[in-house]
Structure formats: structure tokens, C-alpha cells
N, C-alpha and C positions, 0 to 999 in steps of 0.2 A: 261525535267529535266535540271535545270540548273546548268552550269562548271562553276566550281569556280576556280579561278586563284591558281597556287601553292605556298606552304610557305616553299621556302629550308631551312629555318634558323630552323621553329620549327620542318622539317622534320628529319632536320641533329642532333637537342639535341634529340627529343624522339627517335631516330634511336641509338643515341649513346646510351643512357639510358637503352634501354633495352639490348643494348648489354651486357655493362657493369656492370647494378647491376640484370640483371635478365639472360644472359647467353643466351642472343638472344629468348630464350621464350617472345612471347609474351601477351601469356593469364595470367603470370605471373606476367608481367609489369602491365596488364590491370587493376587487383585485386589491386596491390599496387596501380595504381594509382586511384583508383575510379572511371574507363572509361569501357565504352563498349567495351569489345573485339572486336568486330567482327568493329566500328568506328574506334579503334586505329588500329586495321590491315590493313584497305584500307587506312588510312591516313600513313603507312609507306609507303607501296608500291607506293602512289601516290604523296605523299606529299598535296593532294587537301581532303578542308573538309568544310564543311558551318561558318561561322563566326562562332554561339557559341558552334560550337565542336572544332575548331580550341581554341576558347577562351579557354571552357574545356581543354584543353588540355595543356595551355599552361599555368593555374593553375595551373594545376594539379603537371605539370615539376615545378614550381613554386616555391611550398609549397616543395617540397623536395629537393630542391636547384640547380635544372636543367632547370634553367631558359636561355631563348633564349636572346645575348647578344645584349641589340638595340644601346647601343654606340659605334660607330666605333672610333678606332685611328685610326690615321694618322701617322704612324712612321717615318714620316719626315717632315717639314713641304716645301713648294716650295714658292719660292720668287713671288711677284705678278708680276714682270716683265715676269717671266718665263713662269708665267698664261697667262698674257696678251697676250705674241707672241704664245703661241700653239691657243688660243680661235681665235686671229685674222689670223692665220694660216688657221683654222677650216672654218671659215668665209668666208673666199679667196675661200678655194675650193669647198666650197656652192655654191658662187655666179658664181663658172665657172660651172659648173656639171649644176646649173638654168639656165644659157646661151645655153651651151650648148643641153640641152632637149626642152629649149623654141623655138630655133633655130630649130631642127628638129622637130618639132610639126609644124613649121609656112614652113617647106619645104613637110610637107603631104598632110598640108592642099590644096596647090597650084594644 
């Protein structure tokens, strides 16, 4: 059987969802939303559901205005300089940690 990776974003609207307009019931949500109970239960608890039950579901929140937010802001924006010195910061201590591990790999091998 295959695991399918989890979805926090549409776990965390249909998790509020039912809190909120069904009072944590969820066979209740189920109905309002046009969803298998017993699919929208193992998809709160686990957050994991097959593409088109995930899809289903995220219609579903969709169509009644609880829809999962795909635009992120950014609430501030960061100068490119300031980009620049953390990526090449990031970079530096890549290439030591590679040195480093390549280093003792060629001191096992001996």
C-alpha cells in the first residue's frame, strides 16, 4: 500500500473547519461537505490521503469558502545583498562539512 506524503496546509483548513462550523464533529462536516466520513477522519488525523481525495477535499473546503491559502507573503521584504551573504555564508559551510567528510572517508579508506 502506498504512503503518500502529508498535506499540513489542507490538514490544518479542514481541521479548523470542522472545528469551527461543525463543533469538532466530524461526520457532520463530512455531510456538509459531500465527503466520506470515514476518508475525511483518517485525513484529519493524519493529514495523508491519495491525490483525488486530497483533491476532493480540498474542493470541497473550496466551494464553502475554506480554502487552503497557496499564496505566501512575505511580510517584509530582505535586500539582495543580505540574501547574497547568508546563501554564500550557507555555501562556505557546505564546502567545509564536504571537506571535512571527504577528508575522513580518504583517512578510512587508508
Amino acid at each position: 500500500m502506498p504512503i503518500y506524503a502529508p498535506d499540513p496546509g489542507l490538514q490544518l483548513s479542514a481541521t479548523q473547519y470542522v472545528r469551527q462550523e461543525h463543533a469538532g464533529v466530524t461526520k457532520r462536516a463530512a455531510a456538509a461537505l459531500n465527503l466520506d466520513y470515514i476518508m475525511l477522519r483518517r485525513f484529519l488525523v493524519g493529514g495523508r490521503a491519495k491525490p483525488e481525495n486530497r483533491q476532493k477535499i480540498r474542493d470541497a473546503l473550496d466551494a464553502l469558502g475554506w480554502g487552503v491559502a497557496k499564496d505566501h507573503i512575505v511580510a517584509h521584504e530582505m535586500p539582495i545583498d543580505v540574501t547574497r551573504s547568508m546563501l554564500t555564508q550557507l555555501l562556505e559551510a557546505l564546502d567545509a562539512y564536504q571537506s571535512a567528510s571527504s577528508s575522513a572517508l580518504r583517512r578510512a579508506e587508508r
